[in-house]
SEMAR-160148 format. One record per residue (C-alpha): x, y, z; residue number from 0; residue in three letters. Coordinates in Angstrom, 1 decimal. Example, Ala and Ser with C-alpha at 12.3 -4.5 7.8 and 13.67 -1.06 7.14 Angstrom:
<site><east>12.3</east><north>-4.5</north><up>7.8</up><num>0</num><residuo>ALA</residuo></site>
<site><east>13.7</east><north>-1.1</north><up>7.1</up><num>1</num><residuo>SER</residuo></site>
***
This chain:
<site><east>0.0</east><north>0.0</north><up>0.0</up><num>0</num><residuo>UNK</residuo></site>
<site><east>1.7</east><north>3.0</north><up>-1.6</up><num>1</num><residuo>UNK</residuo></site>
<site><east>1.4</east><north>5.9</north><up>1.6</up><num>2</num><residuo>UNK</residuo></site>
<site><east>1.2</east><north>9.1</north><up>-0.6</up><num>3</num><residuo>UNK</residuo></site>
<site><east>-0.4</east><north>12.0</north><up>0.2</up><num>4</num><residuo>UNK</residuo></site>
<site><east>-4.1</east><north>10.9</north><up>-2.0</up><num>5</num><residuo>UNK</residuo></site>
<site><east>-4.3</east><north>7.5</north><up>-0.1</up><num>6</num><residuo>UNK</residuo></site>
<site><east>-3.6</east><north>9.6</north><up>3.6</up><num>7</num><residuo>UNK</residuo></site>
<site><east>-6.3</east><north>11.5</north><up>2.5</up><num>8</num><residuo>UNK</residuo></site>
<site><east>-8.5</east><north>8.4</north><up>1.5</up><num>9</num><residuo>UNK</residuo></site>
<site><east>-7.9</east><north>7.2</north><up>4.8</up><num>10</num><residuo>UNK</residuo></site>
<site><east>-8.8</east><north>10.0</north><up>6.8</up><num>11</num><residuo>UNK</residuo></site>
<site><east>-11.8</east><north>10.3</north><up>5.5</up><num>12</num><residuo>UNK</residuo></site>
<site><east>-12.5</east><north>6.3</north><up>6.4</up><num>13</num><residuo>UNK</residuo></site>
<site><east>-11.1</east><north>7.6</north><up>10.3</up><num>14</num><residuo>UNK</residuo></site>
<site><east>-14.0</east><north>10.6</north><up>9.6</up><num>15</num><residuo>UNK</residuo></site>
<site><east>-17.1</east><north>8.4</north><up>9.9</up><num>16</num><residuo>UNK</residuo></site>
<site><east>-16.8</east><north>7.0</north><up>13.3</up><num>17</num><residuo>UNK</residuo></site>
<site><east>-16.2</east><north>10.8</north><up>14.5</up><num>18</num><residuo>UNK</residuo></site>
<site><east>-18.8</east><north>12.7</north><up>12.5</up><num>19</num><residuo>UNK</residuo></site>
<site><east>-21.6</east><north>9.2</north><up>14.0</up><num>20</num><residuo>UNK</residuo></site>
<site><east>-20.1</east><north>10.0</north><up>17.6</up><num>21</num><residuo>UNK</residuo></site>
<site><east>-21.2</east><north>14.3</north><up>17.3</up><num>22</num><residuo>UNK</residuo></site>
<site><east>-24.1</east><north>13.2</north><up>15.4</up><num>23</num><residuo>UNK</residuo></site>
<site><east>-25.6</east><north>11.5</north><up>18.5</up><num>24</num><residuo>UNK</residuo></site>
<site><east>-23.9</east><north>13.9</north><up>21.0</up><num>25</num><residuo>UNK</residuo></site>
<site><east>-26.3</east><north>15.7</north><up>23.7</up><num>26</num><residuo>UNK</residuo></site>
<site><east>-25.4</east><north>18.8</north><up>23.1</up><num>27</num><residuo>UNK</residuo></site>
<site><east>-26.5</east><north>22.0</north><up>20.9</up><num>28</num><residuo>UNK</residuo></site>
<site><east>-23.9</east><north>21.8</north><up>18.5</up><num>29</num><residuo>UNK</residuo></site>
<site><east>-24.0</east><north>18.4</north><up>17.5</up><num>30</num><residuo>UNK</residuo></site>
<site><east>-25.5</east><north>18.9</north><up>13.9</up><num>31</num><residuo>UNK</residuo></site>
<site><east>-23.2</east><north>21.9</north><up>13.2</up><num>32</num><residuo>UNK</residuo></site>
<site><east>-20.1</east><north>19.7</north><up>14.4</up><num>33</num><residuo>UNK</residuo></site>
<site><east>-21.5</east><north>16.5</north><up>12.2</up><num>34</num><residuo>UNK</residuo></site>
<site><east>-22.0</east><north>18.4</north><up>8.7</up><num>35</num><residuo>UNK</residuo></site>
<site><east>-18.4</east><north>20.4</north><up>9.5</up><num>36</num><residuo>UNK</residuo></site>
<site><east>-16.8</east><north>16.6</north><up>9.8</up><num>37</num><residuo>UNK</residuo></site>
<site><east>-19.2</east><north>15.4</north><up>6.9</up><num>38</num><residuo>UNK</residuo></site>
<site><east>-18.0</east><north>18.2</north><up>4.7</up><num>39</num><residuo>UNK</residuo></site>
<site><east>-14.4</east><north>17.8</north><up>6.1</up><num>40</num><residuo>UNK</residuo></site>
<site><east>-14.5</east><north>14.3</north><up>4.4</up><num>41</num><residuo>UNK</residuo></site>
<site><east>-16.3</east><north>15.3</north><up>1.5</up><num>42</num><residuo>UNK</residuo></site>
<site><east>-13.2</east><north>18.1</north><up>0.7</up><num>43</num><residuo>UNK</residuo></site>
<site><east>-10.8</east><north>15.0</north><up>1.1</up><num>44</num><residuo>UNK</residuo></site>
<site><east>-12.8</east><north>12.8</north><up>-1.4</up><num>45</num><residuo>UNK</residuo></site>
<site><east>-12.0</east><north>16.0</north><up>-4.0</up><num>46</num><residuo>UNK</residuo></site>
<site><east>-8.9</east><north>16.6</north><up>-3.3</up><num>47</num><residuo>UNK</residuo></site>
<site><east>-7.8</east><north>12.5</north><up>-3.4</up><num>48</num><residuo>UNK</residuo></site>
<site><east>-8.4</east><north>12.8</north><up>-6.5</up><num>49</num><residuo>UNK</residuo></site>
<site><east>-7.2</east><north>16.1</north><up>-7.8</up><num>50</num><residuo>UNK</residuo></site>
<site><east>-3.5</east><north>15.3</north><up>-6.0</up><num>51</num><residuo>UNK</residuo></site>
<site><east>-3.4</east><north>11.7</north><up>-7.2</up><num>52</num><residuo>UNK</residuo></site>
<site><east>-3.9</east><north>13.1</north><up>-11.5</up><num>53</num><residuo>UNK</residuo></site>
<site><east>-2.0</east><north>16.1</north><up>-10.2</up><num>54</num><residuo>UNK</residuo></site>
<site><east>0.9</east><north>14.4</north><up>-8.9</up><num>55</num><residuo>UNK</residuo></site>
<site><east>0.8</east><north>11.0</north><up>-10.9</up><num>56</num><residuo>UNK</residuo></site>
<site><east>0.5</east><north>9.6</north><up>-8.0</up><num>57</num><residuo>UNK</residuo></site>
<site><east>-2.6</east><north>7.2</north><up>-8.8</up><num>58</num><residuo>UNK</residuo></site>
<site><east>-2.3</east><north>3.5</north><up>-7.8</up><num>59</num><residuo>UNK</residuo></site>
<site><east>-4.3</east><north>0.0</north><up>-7.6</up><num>60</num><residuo>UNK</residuo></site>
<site><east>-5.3</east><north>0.7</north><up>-4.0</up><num>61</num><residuo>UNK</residuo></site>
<site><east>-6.2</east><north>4.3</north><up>-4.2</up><num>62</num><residuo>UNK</residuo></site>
<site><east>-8.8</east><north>3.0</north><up>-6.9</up><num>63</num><residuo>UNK</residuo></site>
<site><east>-9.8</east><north>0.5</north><up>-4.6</up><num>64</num><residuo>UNK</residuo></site>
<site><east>-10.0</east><north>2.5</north><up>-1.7</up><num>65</num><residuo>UNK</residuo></site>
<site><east>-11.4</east><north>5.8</north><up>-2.9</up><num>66</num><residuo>UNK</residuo></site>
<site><east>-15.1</east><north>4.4</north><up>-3.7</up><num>67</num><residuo>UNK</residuo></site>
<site><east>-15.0</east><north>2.3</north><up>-0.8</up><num>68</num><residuo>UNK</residuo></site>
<site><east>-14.9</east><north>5.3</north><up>1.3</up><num>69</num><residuo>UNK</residuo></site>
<site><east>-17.1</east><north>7.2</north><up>-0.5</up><num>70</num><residuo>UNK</residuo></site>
<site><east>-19.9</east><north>5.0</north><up>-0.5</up><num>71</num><residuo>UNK</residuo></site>
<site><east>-19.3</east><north>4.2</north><up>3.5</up><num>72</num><residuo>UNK</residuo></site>
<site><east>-19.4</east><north>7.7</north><up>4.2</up><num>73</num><residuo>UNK</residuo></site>
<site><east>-22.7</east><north>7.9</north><up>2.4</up><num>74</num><residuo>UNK</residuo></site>
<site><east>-24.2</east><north>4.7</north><up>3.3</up><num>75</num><residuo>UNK</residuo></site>
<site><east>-23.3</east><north>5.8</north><up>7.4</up><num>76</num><residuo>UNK</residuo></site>
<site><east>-24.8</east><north>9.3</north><up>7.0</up><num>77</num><residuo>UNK</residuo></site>
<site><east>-28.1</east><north>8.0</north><up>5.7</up><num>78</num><residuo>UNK</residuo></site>
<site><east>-28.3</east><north>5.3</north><up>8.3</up><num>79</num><residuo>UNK</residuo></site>
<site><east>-27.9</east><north>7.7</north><up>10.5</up><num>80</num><residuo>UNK</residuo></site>
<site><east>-30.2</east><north>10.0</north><up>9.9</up><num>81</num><residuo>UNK</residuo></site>
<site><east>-33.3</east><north>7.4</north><up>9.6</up><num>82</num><residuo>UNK</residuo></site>
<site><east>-32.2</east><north>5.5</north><up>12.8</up><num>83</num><residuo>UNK</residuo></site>
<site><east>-32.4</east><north>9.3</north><up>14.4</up><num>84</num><residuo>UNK</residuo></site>
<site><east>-35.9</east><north>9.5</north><up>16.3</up><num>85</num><residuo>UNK</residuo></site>
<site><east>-35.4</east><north>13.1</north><up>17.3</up><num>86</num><residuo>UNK</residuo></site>
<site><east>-35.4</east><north>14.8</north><up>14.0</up><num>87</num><residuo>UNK</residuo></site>
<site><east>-36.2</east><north>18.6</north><up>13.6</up><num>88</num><residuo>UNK</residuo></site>
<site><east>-38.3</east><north>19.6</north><up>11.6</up><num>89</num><residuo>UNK</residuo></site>
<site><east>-39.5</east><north>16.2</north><up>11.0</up><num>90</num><residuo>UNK</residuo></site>
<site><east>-39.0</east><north>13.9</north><up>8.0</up><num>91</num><residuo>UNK</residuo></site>
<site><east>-42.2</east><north>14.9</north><up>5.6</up><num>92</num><residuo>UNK</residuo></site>
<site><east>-42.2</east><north>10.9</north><up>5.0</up><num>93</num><residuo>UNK</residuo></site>
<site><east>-40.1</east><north>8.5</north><up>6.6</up><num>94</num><residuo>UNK</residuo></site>
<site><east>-41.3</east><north>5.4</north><up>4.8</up><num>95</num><residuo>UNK</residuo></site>
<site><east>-40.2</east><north>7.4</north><up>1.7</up><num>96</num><residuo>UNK</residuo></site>
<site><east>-36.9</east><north>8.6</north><up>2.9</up><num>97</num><residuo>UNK</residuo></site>
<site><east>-36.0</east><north>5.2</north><up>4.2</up><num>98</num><residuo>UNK</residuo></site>
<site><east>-36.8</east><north>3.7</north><up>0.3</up><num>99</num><residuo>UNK</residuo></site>
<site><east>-35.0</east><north>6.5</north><up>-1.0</up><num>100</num><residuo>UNK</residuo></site>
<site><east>-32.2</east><north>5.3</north><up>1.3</up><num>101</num><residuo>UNK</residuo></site>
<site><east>-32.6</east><north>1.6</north><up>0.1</up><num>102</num><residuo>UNK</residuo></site>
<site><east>-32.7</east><north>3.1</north><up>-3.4</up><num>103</num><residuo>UNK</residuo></site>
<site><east>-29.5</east><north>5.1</north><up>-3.3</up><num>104</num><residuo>UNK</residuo></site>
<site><east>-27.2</east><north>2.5</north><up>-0.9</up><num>105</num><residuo>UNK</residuo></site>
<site><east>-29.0</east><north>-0.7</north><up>-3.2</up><num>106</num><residuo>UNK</residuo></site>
<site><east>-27.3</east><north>1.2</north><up>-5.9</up><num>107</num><residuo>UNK</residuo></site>
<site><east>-23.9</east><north>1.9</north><up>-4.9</up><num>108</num><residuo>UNK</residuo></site>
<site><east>-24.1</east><north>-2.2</north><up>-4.0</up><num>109</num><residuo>UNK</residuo></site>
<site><east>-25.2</east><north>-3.2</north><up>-7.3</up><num>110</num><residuo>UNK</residuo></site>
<site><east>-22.9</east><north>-1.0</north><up>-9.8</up><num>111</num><residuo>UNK</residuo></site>
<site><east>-19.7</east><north>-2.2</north><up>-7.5</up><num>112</num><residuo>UNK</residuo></site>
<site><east>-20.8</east><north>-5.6</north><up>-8.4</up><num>113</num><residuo>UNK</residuo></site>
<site><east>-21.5</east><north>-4.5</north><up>-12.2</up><num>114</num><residuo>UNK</residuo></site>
<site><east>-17.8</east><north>-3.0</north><up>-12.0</up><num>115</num><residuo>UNK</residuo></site>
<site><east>-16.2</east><north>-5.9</north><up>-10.5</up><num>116</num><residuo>UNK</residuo></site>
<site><east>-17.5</east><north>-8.0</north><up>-12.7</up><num>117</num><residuo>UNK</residuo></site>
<site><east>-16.8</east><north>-6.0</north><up>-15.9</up><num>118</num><residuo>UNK</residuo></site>
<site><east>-13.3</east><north>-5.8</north><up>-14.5</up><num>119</num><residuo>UNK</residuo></site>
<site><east>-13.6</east><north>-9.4</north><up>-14.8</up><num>120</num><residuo>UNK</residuo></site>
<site><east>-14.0</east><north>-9.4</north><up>-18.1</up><num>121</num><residuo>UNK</residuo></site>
<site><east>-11.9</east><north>-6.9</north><up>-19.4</up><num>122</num><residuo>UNK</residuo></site>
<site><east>-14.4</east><north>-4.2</north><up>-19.9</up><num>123</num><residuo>UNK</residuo></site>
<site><east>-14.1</east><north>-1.7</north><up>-17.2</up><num>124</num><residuo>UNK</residuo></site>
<site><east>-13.4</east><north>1.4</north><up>-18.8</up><num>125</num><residuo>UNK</residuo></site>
<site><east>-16.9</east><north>0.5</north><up>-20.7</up><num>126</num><residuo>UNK</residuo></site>
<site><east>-18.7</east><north>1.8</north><up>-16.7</up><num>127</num><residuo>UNK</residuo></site>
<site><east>-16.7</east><north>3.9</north><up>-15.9</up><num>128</num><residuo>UNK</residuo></site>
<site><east>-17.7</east><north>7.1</north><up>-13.8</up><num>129</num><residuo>UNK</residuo></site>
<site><east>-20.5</east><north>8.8</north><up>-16.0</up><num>130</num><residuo>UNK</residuo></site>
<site><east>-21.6</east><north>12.9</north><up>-15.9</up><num>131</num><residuo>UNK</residuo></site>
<site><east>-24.7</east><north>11.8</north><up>-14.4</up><num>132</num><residuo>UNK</residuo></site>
<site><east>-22.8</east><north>9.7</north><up>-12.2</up><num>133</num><residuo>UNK</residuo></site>
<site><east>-20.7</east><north>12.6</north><up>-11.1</up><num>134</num><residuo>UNK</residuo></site>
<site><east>-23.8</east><north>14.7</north><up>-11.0</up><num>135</num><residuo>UNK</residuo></site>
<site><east>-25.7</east><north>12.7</north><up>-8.4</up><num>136</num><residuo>UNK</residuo></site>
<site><east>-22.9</east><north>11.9</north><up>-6.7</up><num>137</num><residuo>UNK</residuo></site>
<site><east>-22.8</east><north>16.0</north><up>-5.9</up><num>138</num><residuo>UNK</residuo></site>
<site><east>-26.3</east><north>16.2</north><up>-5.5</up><num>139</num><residuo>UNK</residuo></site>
<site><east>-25.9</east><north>13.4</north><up>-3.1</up><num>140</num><residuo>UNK</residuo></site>
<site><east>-23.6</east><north>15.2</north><up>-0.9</up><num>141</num><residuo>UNK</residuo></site>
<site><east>-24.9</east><north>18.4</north><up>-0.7</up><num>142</num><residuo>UNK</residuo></site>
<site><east>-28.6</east><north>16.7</north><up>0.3</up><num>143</num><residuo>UNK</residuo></site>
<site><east>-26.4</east><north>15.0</north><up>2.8</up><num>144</num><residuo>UNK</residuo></site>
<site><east>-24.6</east><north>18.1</north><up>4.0</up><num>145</num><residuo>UNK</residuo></site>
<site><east>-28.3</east><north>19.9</north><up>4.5</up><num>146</num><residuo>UNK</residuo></site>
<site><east>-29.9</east><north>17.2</north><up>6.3</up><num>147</num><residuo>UNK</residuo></site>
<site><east>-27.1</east><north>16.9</north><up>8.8</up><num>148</num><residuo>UNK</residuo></site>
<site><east>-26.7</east><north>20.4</north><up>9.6</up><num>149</num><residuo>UNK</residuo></site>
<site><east>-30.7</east><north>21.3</north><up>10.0</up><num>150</num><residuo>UNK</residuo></site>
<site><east>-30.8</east><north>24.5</north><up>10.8</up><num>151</num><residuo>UNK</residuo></site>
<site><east>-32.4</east><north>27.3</north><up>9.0</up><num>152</num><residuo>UNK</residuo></site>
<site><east>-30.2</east><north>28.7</north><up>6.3</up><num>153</num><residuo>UNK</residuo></site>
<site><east>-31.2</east><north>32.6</north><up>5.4</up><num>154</num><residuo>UNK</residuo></site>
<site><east>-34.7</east><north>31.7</north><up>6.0</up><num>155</num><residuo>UNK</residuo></site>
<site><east>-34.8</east><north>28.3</north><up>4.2</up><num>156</num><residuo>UNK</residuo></site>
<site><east>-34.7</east><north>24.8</north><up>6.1</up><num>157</num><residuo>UNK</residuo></site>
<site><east>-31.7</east><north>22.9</north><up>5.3</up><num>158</num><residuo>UNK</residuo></site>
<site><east>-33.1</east><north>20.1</north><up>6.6</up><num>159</num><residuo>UNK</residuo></site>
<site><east>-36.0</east><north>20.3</north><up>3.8</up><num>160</num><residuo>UNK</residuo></site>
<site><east>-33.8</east><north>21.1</north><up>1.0</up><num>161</num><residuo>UNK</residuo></site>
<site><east>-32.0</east><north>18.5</north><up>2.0</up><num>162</num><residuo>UNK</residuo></site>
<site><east>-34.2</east><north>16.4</north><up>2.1</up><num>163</num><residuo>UNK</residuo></site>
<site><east>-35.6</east><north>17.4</north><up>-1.6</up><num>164</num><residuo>UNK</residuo></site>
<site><east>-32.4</east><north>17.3</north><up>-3.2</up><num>165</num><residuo>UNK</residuo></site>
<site><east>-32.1</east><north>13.7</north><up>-1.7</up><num>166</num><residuo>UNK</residuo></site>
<site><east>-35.3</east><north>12.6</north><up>-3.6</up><num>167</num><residuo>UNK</residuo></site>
<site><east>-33.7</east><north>14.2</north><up>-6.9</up><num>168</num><residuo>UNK</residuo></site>
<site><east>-30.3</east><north>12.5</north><up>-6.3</up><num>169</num><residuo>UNK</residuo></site>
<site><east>-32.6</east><north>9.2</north><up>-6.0</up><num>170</num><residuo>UNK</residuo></site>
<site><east>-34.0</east><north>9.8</north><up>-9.1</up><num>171</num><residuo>UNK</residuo></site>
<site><east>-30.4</east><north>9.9</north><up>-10.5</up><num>172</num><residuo>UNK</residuo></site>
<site><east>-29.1</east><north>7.6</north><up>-8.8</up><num>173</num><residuo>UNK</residuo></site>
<site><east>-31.7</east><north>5.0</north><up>-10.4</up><num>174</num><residuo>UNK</residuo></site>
<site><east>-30.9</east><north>7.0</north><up>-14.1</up><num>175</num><residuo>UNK</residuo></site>
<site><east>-27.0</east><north>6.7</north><up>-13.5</up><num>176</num><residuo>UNK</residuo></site>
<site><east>-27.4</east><north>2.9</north><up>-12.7</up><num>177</num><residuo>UNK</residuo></site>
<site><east>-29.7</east><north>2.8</north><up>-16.0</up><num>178</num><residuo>UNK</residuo></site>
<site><east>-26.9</east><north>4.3</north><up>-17.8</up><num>179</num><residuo>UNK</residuo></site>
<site><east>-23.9</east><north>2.1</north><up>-16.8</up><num>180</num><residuo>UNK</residuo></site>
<site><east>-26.5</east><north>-1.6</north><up>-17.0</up><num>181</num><residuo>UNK</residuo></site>
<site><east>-26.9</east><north>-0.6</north><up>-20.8</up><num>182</num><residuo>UNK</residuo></site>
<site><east>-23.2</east><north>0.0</north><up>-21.3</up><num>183</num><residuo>UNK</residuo></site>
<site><east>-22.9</east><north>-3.7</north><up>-20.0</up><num>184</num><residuo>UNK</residuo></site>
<site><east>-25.7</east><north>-4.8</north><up>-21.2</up><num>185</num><residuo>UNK</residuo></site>
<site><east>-24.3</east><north>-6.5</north><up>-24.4</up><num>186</num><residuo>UNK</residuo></site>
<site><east>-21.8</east><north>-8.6</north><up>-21.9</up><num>187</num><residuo>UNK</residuo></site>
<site><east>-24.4</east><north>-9.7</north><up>-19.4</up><num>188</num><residuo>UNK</residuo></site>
<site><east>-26.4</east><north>-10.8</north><up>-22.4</up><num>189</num><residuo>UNK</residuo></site>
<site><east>-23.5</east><north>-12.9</north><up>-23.9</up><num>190</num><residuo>UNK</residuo></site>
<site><east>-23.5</east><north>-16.3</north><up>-24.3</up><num>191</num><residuo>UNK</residuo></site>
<site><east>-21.5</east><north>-18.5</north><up>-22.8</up><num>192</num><residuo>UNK</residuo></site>
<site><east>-20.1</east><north>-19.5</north><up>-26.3</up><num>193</num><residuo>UNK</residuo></site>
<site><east>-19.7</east><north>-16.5</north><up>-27.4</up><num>194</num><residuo>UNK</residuo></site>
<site><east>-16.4</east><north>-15.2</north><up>-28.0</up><num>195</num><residuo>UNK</residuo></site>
<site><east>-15.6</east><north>-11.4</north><up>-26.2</up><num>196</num><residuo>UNK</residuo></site>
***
């Protein structure tokens, strides 16, 4: 495991979750301001990962392994979180449909890192690799996260309800990104076993 400054960074973010889950569920006033400053402070290292590792060709096997791991642990915790909370303010306007919406997006993440593996399998990667709308939703994503975490009133608007908005929209992505990437591999998972790649 290369240690360069990217894979650090990956890392940190992984040492992130267990402290922005401790805050989260912390008695005390600031608890959602210190959990979407920690959520954020892992977000920033998920950019900048990636910007040193093409900046200072310092990419490697494990970073690539790494890097969506702790992305989509940093999500999946977050969400968890917030519909194992009982003592949400304001309320969810729907909890059954949040908690789908939750199933949705973490359901996803699951199936299109079995789709890659599998495509790595057979040679064909680079044919699901990261999409726009993938990158898209995956900012949507983050920023409905960031909202719902920190709750309070933002000049006048609820974060906590555009937060929870922008999470239904990033669900609808989420299911169009997936969409996007099972037709680039659809012609493989169709193959026969026969047939030559």
């Amino acid at each position: 495991m290369p240690l360069n400054a990217p894979n650090i960074l990956t890392l940190l973010r992984i040492a992130l979750i267990p402290v922005f889950v401790l805050v989260y569920f912390l008695p005390v006033s600031w608890a959602n301001v210190g959990t979407a400053g920690f959520f954020l402070l892992a977000a920033l290292t998920d950019w900048l990962d990636g910007y040193l590792a093409r900046r200072w060709n310092q990419s490697s096997a494990f970073g690539a392994f790494l890097d969506p791991v702790a992305d989509k642990l940093m999500v999946a915790t977050a969400l968890i979180m917030i519909v194992a909370n009982p003592k949400l303010h304001p309320p969810l306007l729907s909890t059954s449909l949040f908690s789908v919406v939750v199933l949705v997006i973490i359901g996803r993440e699951i199936a299109v890192s079995a789709l890659r593996e599998w495509m790595a399998e057979v040679g064909k990667r680079k044919s699901v690799a990261v999409s726009v709308v993938g990158k898209f939703k995956t900012g949507v994503q983050m920023v409905a996260i960031l909202l719902l975490l920190y709750e309070r009133p933002v000049i006048g608007v609820s974060a906590f309800r555009a937060g929870e908005l922008l999470l239904y929209i990033a669900a609808l992505l989420t299911l169009w990104s997936m969409g996007v990437y099972l037709k680039a591999a659809w012609p493989e998972l169709t193959r026969g076993e026969g047939e030559s790649r």
